[in-house]
C-alpha positions in Angstrom: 18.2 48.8 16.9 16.3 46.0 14.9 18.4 42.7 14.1 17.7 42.2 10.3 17.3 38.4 11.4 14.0 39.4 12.7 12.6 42.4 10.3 9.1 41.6 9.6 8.7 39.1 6.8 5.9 40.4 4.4 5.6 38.2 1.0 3.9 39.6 -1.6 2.0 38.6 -4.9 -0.9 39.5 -6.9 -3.6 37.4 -5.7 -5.7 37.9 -2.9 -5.0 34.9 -1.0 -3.1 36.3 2.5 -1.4 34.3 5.5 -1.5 36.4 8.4 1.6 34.7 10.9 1.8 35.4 14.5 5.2 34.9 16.7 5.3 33.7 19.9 7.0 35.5 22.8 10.6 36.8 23.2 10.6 35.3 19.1 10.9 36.1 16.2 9.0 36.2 12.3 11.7 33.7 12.1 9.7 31.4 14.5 8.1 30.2 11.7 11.3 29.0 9.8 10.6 27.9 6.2 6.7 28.2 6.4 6.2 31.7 4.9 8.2 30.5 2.2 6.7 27.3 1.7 3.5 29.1 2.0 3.7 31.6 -0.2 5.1 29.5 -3.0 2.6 26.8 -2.7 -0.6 28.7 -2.7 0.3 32.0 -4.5 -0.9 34.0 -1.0 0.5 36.8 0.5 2.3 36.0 3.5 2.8 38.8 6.6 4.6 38.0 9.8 5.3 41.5 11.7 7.6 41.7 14.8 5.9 42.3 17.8 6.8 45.4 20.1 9.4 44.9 22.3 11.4 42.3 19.7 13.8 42.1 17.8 16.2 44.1 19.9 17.0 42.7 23.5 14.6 41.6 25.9 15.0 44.2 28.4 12.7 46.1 25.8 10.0 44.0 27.4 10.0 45.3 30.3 7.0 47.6 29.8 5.4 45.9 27.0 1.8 44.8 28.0 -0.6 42.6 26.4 -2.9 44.9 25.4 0.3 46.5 23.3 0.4 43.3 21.6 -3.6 43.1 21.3 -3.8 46.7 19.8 -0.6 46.0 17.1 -2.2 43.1 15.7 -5.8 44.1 15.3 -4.4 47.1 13.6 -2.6 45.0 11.1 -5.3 42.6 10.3 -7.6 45.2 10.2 -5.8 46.7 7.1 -5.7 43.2 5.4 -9.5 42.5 6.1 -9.8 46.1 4.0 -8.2 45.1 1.0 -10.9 42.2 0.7 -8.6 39.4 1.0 -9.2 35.7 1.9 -7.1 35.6 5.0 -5.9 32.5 7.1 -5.0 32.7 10.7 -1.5 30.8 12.0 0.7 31.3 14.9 3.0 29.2 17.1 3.4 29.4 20.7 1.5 32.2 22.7 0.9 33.8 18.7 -1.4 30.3 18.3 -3.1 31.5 21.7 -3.7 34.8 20.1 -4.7 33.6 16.6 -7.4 32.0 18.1 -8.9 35.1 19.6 -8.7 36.9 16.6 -11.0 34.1 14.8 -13.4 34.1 17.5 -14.2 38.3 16.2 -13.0 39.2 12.6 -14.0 36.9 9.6 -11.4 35.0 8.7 -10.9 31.7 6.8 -9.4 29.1 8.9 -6.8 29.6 12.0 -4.1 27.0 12.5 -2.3 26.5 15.6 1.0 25.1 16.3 1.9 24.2 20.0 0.0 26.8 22.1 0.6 26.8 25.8 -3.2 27.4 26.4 -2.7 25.1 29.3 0.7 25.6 31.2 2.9 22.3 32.5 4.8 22.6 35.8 6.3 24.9 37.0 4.5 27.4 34.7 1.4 26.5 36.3 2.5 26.9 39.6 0.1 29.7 41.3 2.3 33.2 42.2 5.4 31.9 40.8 4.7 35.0 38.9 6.2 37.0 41.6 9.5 36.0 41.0 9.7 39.0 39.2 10.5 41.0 42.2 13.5 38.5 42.3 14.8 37.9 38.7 13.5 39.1 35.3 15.1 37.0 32.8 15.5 34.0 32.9 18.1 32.0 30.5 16.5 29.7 27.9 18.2 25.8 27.5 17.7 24.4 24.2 18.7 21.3 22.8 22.0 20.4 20.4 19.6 19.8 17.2 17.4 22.7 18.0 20.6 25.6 18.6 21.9 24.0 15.1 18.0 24.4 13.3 17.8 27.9 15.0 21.3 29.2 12.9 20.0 32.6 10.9 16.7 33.3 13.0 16.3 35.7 15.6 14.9 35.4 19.2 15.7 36.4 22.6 18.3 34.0 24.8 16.1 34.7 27.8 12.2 34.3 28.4 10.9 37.3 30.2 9.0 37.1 33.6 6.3 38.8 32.5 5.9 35.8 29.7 4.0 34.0 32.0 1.3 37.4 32.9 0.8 37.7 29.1 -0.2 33.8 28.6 -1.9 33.4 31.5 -4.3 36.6 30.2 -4.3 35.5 26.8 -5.7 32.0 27.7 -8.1 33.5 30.0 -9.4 35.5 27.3 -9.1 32.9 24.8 -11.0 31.2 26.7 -14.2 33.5 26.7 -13.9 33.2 22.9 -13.6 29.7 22.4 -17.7 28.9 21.5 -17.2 32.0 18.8 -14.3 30.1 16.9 -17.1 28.5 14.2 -14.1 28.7 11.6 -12.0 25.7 10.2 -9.4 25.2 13.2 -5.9 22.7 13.3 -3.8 22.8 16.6 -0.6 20.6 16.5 0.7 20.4 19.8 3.5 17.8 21.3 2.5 15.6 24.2 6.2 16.4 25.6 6.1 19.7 25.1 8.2 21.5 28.0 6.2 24.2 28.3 2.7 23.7 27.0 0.3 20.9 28.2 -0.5 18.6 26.0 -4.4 19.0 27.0 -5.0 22.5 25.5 -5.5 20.5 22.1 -8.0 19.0 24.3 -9.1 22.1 25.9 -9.3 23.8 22.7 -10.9 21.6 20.3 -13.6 20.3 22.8 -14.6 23.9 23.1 -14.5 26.0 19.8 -17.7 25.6 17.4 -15.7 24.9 14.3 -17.2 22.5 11.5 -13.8 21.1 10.1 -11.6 20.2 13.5 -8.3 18.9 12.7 -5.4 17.9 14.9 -2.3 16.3 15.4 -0.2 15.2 18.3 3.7 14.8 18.2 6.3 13.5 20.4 9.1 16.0 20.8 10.6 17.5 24.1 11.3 21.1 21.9 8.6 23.8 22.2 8.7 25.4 19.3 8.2 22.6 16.8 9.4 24.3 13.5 12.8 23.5 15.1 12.2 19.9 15.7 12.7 16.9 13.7 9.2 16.9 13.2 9.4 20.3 11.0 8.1 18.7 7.6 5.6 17.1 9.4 4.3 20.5 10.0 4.3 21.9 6.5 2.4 19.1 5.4 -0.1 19.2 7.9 -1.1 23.3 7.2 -1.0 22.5 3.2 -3.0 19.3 3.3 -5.6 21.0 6.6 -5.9 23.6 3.6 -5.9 21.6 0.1 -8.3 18.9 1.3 -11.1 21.4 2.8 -10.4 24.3 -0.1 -10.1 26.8 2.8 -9.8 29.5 0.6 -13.0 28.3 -1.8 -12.0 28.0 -4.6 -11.7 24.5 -5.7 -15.3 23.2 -5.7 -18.8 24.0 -4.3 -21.1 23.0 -2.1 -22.4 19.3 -3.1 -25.7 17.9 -1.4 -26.7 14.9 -1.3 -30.2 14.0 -0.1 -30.6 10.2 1.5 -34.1 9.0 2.2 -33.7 5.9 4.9 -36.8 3.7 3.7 -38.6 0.6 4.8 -41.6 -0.7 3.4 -42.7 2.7 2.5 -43.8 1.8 -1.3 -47.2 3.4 -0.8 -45.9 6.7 0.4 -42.0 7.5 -0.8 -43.2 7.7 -4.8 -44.5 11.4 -3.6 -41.3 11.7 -1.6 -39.3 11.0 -4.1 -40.8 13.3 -7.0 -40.9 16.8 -4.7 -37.3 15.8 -4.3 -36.5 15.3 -8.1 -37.9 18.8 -8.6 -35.7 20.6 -6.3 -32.7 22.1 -8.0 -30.6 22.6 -4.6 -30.2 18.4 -4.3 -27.4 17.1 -6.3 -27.8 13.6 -5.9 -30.4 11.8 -4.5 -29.9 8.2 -2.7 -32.3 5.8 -1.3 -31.3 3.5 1.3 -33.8 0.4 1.5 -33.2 -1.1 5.1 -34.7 -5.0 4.1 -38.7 -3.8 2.6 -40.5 -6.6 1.8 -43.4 -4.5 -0.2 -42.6 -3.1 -3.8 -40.6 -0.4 -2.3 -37.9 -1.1 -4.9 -40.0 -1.0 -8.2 -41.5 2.3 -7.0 -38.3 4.1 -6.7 -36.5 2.5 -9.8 -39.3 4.5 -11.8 -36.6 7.7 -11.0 -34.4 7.6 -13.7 -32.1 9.6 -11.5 -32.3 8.3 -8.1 -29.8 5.9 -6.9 -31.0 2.8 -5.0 -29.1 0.7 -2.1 -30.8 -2.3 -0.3 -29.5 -3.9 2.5 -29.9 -7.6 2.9 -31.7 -7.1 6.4 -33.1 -4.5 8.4 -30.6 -3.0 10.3 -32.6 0.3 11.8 -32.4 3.7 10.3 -29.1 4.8 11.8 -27.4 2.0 9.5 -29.1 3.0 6.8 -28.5 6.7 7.2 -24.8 5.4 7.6 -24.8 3.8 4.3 -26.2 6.1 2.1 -23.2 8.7 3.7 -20.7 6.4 2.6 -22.3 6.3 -0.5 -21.7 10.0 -1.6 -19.0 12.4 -1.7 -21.9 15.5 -1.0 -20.1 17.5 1.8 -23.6 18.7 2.9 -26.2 15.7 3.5 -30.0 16.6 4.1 -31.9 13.5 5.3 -35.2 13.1 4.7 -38.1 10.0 6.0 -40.2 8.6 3.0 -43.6 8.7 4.3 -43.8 12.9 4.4 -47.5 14.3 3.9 -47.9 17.5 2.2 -44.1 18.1 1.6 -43.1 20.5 -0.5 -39.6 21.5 -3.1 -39.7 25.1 -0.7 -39.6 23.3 2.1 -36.4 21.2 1.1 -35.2 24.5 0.4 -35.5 26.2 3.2 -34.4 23.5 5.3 -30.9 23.3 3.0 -29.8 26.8 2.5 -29.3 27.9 5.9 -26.7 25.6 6.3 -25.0 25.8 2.4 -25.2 30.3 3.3 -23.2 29.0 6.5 -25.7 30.1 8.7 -25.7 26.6 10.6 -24.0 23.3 10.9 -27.2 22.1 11.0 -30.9 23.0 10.0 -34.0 20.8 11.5 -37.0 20.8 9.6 -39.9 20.7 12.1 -43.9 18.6 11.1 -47.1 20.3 11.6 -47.6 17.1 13.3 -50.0 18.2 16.5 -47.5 16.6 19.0 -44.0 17.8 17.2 -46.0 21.6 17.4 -47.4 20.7 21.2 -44.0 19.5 22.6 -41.0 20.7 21.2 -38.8 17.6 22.7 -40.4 15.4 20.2 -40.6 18.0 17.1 -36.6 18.9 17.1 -36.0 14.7 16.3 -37.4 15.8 13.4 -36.2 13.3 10.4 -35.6 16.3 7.5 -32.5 17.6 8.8 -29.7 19.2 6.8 -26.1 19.2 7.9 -22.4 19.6 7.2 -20.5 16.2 6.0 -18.3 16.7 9.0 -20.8 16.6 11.8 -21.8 13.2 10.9 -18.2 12.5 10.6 -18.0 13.1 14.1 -20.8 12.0 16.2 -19.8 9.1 18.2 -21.1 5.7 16.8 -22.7 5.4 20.4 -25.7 7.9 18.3 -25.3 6.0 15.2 -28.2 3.5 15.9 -31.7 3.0 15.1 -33.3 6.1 16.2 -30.9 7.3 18.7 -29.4 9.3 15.7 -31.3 12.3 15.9 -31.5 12.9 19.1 -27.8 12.7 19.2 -27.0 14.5 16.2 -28.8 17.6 18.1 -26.9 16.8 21.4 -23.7 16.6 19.7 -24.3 19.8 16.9 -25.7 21.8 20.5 -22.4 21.3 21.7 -19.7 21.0 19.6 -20.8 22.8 16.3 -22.3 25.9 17.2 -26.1 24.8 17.8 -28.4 24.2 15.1 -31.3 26.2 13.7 -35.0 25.1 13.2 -37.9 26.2 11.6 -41.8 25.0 11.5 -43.3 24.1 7.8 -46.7 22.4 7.0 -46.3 18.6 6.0 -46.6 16.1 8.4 -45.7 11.7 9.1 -48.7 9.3 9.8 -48.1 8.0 13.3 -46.7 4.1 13.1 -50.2 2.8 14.7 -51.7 4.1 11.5 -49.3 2.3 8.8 -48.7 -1.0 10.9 -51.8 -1.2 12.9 -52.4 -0.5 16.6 -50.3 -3.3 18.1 -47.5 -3.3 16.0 -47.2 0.5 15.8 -47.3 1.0 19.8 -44.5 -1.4 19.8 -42.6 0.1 17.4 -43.6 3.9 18.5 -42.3 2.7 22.2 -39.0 1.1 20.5 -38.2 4.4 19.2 -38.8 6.3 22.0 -36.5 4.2 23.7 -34.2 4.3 21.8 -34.5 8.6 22.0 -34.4 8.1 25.3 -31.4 6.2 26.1 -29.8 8.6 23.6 -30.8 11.3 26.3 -29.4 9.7 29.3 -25.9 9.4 27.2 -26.3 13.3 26.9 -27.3 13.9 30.5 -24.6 11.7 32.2 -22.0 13.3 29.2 -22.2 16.5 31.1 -22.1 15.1 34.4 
């Protein structure tokens, strides 16, 4: 028979906001403590926890329970919420985080949050065939802290962890992490350096590997697993609200803003034409120019756009900098960069560069030059300089990329691995080459600057993955 401490908790209302909650092993609905509540309340969503087979009674019902039991009861349940056409977001604590992450990585979902997974065991969990203990004793008596046994009073879970706890993990970590590079939506893991049971490194582990465009995390030091029974418990409901509020997870706060930012230096003959294809586009919001020191009449040409905000710095710093600036500069959550010195360029082309990534189709879009050596060698051609992306990317490339003209090059190093890859395509406007604008001495110097500076942006990726 079912304790009615751990009945499924399912909170309903009319809107078609949902929180889809996931226990952790030998737990409880009640694993989550307040959350559902505090949920539920705060954001007007529906909130379902169900009790997992084999809980909720006494843990000798786990005896044949598998994972693929677990697997098959909660795909069956999301699956009926993903039906009624609601905006669902993924949570779970303990091995329910492991397995909220899986679900992510297959069924569209709007963000998954995870609160101390054990995707990486600590000793003697980790210990290889202490799962044959088994043969020698099933349950195994759980200790727990003073202030935890006095937080736990009117939830449910099971005094004793099962043996097989450690099977089930183990294969839902191993299947997690298949899944990891498919996880592209918003993700927050919490996890405790001290946890007893979890590593601290599967934050590591996890966040290093999913795809995601907003990453959030947080580390804690408390020796209790489950942290919703710690003295850190507030710390967790403020956390999830704010990981939701401040990226409007369930859309429908604001829109996408973009932002274009045209790095510029002593381009006053060519960025007038820039400049007025861009004015015309209607999927730019804001349009910023970043002048990195000209000494031609770069300024007076751009201050003939009403509309079109204008930055100079006092010297010239290198495009990177300037790139940097103008992102400071804007509250757009998608940025599309663009050089001032385009040939041919076109309002489609800004277009079709932008909306792959505001549809979500990319982190990332590259808009590739009919130049004759970007359409010869594709190398040069993806360091492209019209380029849109999520706020967040930038946000997160390491500052090593964030100079002169390593940027690019590590901005697709960095998107190829951490945010899903990017997407290209091949359009007809082209750059003159620097021995053209600054003559043949100056522009070899400053063509073999730039490659340089690609190149030791190259080496950084090459000896990153060694």
């Amino acid at each position: 028979m079912i304790d009615e401490k751990a009945e499924t908790i399912e909170l309903k209302t009319d809107s078609d906001r949902e929180f889809f909650l996931i226990h952790g092993y030998t737990g409880s609905p009640t694993d989550f403590n307040k959350l559902p509540y505090y949920l539920h309340k705060e954001f007007d969503a529906n909130v379902k926890v169900i009790l997992l087979k084999g809980h909720g009674t006494k843990v000798e019902d786990l005896d044949n329970v598998t994972y693929e039991d677990l697997k098959n009861q909660l795909i069956v349940e999301l699956k009926k919420d993903i039906q009624k056409g609601r905006k669902i977001i993924l949570g779970g604590v303990s091995w329910g985080a492991i397995f909220a992450s899986i679900l992510a990585s297959e069924y569209p979902v709007k963000a998954v949050f995870n609160i101390c997974p054990p995707y990486v065991l600590k000793f003697p969990f980790n210990i290889k065939g202490i799962g044959h203990l088994k043969n020698y004793k099933k349950y195994w008596k759980k200790t727990r802290k003073p202030e935890e046994k006095q937080k736990r009073i009117g939830s449910f879970s099971y005094d004793y962890m099962h043996i097989n706890a450690l099977k089930i993990v183990k294969k839902t970590s191993a299947e997690l992490k298949k899944r990891l590079i498919k996880i592209k939506c918003p993700i927050l893991t919490i996890q405790s350096a001290v946890d007893p049971i979890g590593h601290h490194k599967s934050l590591e582990k996890i966040h290093n590997n999913v795809k995601s465009y907003i990453k959030k995390e947080k580390m804690l030091t408390t020796k209790i697993h489950n942290l919703f029974f710690s003295e850190n418990e507030d710390i967790i409901y403020t956390e999830v609200q704010n990981f939701i509020k401040d990226n409007d997870l369930f859309g429908e706060q604001k829109k996408d803003k973009v932002a274009a930012i045209i790095p510029s230096y002593n381009e006053a003959k060519r960025i007038g034409d820039v400049l007025n294809v861009l004015s015309k586009t209607s999927i730019i919001d804001e349009i910023i120019v970043v002048d990195d020191g000209s000494t031609d009449g770069t300024e007076k040409v751009v201050k003939k756009f009403k509309k079109i905000r204008y930055l100079k710095n006092k010297n010239n710093l290198g495009k990177a900098c300037s790139m940097k600036r103008g992102v400071d500069s804007t509250d757009a959550n998608i940025i599309f960069f663009c050089d001032a010195d385009l040939i041919g360029f076109k309002p489609e082309m800004v277009n079709g560069i932008i909306e792959p990534v505001k549809k979500g189709q990319f982190n990332m879009f590259i808009g590739l030059r009919g130049n004759f050596m970007q359409k010869t060698i594709n190398l040069f051609a993806i360091n492209s300089g019209e380029r849109a992306l999520r706020r967040v990317v930038w946000e997160e490339l390491p500052e090593f990329f964030k100079y002169k003209y390593r940027v690019e090059a590590g901005l697709n190093y960095y998107v190829k691995n951490y945010f899903g890859g990017f997407g290209y395509k091949t359009f007809k406007y082209s750059q003159p080459i620097k021995e053209n604008k600054y003559g043949f001495v100056k522009g070899t110097i400053l063509r073999w600057g730039m490659n340089l500076d690609i190149f030791v942006a190259y080496l950084r990726e090459i000896f990153g993955r060694l």
